[in-house]
C-alpha positions as CSV (number, residue, x, y, z in Angstrom):
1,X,38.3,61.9,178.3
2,X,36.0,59.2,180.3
3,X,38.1,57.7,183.4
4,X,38.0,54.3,185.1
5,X,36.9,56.4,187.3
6,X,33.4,56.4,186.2
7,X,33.4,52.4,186.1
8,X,34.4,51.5,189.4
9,X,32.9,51.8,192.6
10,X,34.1,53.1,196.0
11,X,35.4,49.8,196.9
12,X,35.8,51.1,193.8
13,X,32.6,59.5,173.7
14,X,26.6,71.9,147.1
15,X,28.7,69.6,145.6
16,X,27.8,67.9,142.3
17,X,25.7,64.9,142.8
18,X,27.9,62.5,140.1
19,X,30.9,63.7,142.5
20,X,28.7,62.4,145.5
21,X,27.4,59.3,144.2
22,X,31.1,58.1,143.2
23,X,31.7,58.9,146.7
24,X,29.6,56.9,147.8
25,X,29.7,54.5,145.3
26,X,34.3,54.0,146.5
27,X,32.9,53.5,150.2
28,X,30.8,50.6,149.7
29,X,32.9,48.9,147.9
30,X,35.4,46.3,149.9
31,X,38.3,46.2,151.2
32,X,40.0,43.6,150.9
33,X,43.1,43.7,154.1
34,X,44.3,41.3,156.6
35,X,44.1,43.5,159.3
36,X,40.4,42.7,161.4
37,X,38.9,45.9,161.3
38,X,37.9,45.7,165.0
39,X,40.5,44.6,167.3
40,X,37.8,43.6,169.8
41,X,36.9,40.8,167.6
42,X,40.5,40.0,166.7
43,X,42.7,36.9,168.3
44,X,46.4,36.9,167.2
45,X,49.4,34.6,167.8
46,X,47.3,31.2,168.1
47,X,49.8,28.0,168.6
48,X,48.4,24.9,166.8
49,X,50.0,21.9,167.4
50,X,47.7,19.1,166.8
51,X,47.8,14.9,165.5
52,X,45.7,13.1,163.7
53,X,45.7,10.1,161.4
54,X,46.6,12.3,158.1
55,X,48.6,16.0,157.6
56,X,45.5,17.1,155.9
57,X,43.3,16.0,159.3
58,X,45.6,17.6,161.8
59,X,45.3,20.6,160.3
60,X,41.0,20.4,160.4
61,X,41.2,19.7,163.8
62,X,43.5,22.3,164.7
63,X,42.2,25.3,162.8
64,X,38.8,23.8,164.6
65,X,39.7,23.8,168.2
66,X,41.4,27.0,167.8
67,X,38.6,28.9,166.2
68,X,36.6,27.5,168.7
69,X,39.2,28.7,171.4
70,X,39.5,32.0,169.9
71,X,36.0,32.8,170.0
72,X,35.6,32.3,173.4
73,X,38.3,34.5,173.9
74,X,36.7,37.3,172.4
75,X,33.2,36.0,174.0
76,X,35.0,36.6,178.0
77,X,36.6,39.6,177.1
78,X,33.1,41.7,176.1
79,X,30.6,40.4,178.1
80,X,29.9,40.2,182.0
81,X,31.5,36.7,183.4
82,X,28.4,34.3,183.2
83,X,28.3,31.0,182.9
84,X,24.7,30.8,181.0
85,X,25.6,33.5,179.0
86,X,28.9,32.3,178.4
87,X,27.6,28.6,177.8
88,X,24.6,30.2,175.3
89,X,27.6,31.9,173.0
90,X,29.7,28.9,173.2
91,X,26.8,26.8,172.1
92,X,26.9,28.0,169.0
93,X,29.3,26.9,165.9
94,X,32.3,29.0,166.0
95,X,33.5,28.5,162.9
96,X,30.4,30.4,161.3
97,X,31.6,33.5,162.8
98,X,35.1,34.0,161.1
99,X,35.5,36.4,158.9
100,X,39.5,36.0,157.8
101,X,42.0,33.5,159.7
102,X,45.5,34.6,159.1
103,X,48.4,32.1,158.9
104,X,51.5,33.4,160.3
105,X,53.6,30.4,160.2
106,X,52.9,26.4,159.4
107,X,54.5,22.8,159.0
108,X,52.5,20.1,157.6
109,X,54.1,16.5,158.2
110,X,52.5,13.3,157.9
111,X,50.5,13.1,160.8
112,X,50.9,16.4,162.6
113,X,49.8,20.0,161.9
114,X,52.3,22.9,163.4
115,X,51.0,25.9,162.9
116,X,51.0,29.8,164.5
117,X,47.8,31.7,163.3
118,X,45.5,34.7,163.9
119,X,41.8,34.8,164.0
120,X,39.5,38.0,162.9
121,X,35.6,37.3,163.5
122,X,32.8,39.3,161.8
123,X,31.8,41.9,164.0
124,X,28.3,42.6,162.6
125,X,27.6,39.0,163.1
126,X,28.8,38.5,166.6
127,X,27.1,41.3,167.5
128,X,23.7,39.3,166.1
129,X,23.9,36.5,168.2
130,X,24.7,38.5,171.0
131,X,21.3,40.6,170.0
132,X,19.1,37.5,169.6
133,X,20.6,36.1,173.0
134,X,19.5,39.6,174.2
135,X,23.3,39.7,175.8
136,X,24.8,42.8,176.9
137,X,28.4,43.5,175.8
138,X,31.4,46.4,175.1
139,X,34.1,46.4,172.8
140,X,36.0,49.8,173.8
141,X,39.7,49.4,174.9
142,X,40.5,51.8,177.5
143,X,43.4,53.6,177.0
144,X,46.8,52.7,178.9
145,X,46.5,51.8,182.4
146,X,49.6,52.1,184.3
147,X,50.3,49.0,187.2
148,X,52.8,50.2,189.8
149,X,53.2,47.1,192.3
150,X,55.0,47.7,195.6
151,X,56.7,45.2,197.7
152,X,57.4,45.6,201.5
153,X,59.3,43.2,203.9
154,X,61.2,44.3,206.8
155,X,64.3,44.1,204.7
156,X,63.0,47.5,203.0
157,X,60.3,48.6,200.0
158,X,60.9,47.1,196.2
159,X,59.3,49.0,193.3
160,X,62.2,47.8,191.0
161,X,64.1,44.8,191.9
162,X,64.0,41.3,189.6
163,X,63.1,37.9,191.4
164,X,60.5,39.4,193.7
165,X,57.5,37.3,193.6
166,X,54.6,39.9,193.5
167,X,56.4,42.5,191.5
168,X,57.1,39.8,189.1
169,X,53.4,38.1,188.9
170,X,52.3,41.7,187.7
171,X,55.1,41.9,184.9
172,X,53.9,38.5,183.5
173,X,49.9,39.7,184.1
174,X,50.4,42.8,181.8
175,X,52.5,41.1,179.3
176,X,49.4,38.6,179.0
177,X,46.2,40.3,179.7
178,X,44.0,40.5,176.5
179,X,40.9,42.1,177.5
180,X,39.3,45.8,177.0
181,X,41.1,47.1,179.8
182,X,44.8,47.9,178.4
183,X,47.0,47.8,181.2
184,X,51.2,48.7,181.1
185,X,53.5,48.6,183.2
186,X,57.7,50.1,183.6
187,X,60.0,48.2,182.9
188,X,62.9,48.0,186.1
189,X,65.9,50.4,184.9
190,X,68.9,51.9,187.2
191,X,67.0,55.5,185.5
192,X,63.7,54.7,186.6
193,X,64.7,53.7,190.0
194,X,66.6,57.4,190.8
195,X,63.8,59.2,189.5
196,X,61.2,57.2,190.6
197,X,62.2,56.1,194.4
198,X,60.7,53.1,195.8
199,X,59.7,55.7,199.3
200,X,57.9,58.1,197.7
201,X,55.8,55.8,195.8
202,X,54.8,53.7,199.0
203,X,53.7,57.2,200.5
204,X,51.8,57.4,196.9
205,X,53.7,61.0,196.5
206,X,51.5,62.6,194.1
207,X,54.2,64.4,191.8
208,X,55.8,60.7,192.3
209,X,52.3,59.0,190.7
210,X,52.1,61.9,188.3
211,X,56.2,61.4,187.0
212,X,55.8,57.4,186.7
213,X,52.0,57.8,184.8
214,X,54.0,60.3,182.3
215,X,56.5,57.6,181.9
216,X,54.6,55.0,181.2
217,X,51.6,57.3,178.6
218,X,49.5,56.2,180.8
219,X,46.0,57.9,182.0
220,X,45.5,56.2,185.2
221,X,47.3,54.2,187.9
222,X,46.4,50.9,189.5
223,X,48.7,51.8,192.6
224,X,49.7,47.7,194.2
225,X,50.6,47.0,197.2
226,X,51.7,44.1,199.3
227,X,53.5,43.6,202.5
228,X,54.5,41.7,205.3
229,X,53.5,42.6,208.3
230,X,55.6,40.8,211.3
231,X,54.8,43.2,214.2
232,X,52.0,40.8,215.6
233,X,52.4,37.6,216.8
234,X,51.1,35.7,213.8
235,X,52.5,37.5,210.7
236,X,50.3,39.1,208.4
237,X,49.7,39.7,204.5
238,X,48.6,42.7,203.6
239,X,47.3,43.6,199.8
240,X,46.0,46.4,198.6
241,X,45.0,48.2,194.9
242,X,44.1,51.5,194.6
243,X,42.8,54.0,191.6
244,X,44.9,57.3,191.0
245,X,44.1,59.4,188.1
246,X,47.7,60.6,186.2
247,X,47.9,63.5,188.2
248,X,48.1,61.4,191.1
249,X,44.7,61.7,192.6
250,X,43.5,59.1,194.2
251,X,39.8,57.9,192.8
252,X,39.0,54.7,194.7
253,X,39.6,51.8,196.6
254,X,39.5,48.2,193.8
255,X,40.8,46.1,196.4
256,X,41.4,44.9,200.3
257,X,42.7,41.9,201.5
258,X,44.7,41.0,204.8
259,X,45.6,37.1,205.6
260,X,47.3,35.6,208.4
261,X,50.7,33.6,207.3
262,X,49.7,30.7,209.4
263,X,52.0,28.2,207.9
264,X,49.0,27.2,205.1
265,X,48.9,30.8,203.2
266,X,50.1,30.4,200.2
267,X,52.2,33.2,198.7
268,X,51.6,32.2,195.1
269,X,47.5,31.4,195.6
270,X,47.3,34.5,197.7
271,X,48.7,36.3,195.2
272,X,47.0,35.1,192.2
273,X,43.5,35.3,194.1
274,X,44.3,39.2,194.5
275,X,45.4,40.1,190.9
276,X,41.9,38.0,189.6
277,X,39.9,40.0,192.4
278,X,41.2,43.2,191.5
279,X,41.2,42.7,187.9
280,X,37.7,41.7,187.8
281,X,36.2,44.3,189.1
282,X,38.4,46.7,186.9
283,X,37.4,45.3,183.7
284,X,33.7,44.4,184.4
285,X,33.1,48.4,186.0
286,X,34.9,49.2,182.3
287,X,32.7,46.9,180.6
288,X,29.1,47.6,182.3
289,X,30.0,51.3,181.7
290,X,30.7,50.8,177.9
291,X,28.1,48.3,177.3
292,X,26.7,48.5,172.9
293,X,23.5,50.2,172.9
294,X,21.2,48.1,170.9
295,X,17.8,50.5,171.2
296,X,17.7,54.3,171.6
297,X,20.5,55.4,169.9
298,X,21.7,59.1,169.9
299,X,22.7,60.8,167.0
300,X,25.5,63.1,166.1
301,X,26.6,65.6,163.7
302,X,30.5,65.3,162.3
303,X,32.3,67.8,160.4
304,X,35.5,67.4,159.1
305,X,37.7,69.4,157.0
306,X,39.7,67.8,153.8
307,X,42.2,68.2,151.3
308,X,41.4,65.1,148.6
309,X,38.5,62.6,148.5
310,X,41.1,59.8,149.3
311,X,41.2,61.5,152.8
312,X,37.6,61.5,152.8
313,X,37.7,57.7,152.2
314,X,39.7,57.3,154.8
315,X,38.2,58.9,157.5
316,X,34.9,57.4,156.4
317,X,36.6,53.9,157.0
318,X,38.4,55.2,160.2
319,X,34.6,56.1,161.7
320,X,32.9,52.9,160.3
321,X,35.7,50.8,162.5
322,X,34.7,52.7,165.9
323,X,32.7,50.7,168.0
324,X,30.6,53.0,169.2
325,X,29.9,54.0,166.1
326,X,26.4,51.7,164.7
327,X,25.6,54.0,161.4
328,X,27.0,56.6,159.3
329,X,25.7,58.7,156.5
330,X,26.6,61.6,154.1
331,X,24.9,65.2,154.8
332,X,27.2,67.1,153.0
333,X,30.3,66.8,151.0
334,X,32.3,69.6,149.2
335,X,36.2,69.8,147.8
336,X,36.9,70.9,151.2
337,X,34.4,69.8,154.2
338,X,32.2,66.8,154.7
339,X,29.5,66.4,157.3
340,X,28.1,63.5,158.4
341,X,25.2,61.7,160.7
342,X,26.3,59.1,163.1
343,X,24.0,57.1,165.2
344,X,25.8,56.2,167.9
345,X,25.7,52.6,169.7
346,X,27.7,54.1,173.1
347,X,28.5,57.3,174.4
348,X,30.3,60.2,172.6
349,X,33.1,59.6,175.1
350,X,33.6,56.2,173.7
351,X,33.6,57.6,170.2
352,X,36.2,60.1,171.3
353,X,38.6,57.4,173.1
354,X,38.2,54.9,169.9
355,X,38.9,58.1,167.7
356,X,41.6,59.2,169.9
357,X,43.8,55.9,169.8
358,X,43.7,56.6,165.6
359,X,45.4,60.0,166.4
360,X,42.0,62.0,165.8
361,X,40.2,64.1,168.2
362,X,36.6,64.5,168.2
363,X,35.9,68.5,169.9
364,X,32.7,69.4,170.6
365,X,31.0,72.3,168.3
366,X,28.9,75.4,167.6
367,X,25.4,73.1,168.7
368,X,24.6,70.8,171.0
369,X,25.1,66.9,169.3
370,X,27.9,69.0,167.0
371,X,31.4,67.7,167.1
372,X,34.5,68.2,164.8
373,X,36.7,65.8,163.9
374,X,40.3,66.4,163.6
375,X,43.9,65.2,163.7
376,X,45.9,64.9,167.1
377,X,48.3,67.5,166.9
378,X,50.3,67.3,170.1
């Protein structure tokens, strides 16, 4: 399985022919579901709350603005922050771009239009635009990334009290964060906090890193750190964020910062200023390193072993939705095994972490570009 730490730099995947062609014949044929068959593309739990001079007006305006709002979402999330780039995609008519909205909840009065909704855009025609902008872009979600924030004061270390300041802006940031980087955290219990204690984590105690990653189903560790320093004669604020794989190996250094507490530091802006720094460079390493490949695709072979034609369906449809995933076609299909071409748009690894968060695991085979596909069993 690919690691972060690969995307961020030292300061930082014979049967009968009428049997085959109904095969076929089932998988192009839609599916109609209101689940958006990418997530990347995807935008849930939108709040509309908008005025105009009719019910029926309200409700234009605020499906528009939140289309519009959604589709920049998705826009910042899978490409490089630019603000040409950004301005080129956000040019164009948003609207043109859905494929399904999904209305959760909604009250139409008079003048007003209440409403709570979810947005799925068409992949294949995002990716277009993109294409004709000649944008790069990824839409791979990494698999869980563990934030462990530590807070030191002269009073002692906190890894698990309530009501401290930076230990509490990382609990809202992981409850909020919607971009390809999927980040978790523990939540504070009296039985995290004996087996987990606060010291051993400051020392970054490898068994310690190892225990809380377990705990948390997490593959890495964004290890957090602040403290106040007030050995000097001007106090000092010290940050730091560092990259530990879930054995508790450290893999690199994503952020630095010390600052004076001069009477204008400001514990909130300093803190906020980190968690941006650090986060950037986290998700745009995991980005540039999972960008869509347009041109030059590779191709693979997939084999897969199955009991009905319904499963064969399915795992058809399961392949289709991977983003890495450009183009898939039958090579052979029997009662019991099916093979199949995919031209890839990423790397195998990406296949087998988009795969691998279905419950399937894609193992390599008895030839080189030969993989199997089967379930997770563990």
């Amino acid at each position: 399985m690919p690691c972060l730490m690969h995307y961020v730099s030292q300061r930082v995947l014979g049967v009968h022919s009428i049997i085959l062609i109904f095969c076929l014949a089932i998988w192009c044929m839609p599916v109609h579901a209101e689940t958006c068959p990418n997530e990347a593309y995807s935008v849930t739990g939108i709040a509309i709350d908008s005025n105009a001079v009719t019910g029926t007006k309200a409700r234009e305006i605020g499906i528009a603005d939140a289309t519009e709002m959604a589709f920049a979402k998705v826009i910042d999330r899978m490409i490089v922050p630019d603000k040409d780039a950004r301005a080129l995609m956000q040019s164009l008519p948003a609207d043109s771009f859905v494929d399904f909205f999904h209305i959760t909840s909604e009250n139409a009065l008079a003048q007003r239009y209440i409403a709570e909704i979810d947005i799925c855009f068409d992949a294949a025609r995002v990716r277009g635009a993109l294409m004709s902008a000649n944008l790069q872009w990824a839409e791979l979600f990494s698999p869980p990334v563990l934030l462990l924030p530590i807070w030191q004061e002269p009073a002692g270390v906190r890894v698990w009290t309530r009501d401290i300041l930076w230990l509490n802006r990382w609990q809202d940031f992981s409850k909020t964060t919607d971009k390809l980087v999927r980040f978790t955290i523990l939540e504070p219990d009296l039985a995290l906090e004996r087996s987990l204690p606060a010291r051993p984590l400051l020392m970054r105690d490898k068994d310690m890193l190892a225990k809380a990653a377990k705990a948390a189903g997490a593959v890495q560790i964004v290890w957090l750190y602040a403290g106040l320093d007030y050995r000097k004669s001007l106090p000092e604020l010290t940050m730091l964020a560092e990259l530990y794989d879930a054995d508790g190996g450290m893999l690199a250094v994503v952020g630095q910062e010390q600052r004076p507490l001069d009477g204008q530091t400001n514990l909130h802006v300093a803190f906020d200023a980190f968690q941006e720094d650090v986060m950037n460079v986290i998700e745009q390493s995991w980005r540039s390193s999972n960008f869509y490949v347009v041109d030059n695709r590779d191709e693979i072979l997939i084999s897969v072993d199955i009991s009905s034609f319904t499963e064969w369906y399915d795992i058809r449809r399961r392949l289709a939705e991977i983003a890495g995933i450009a183009d898939l076609s039958v090579i052979s299909l029997t009662a019991k095994k099916g093979s199949l071409r995919a031209q890839l748009s990423g790397s195998v690894e990406a296949v087998q972490l988009g795969l691998q968060e279905q419950g399937y695991e894609l193992v390599s085979g008895f030839a080189a570009g030969h993989y199997a596909l089967r379930l997770e069993t563990n």
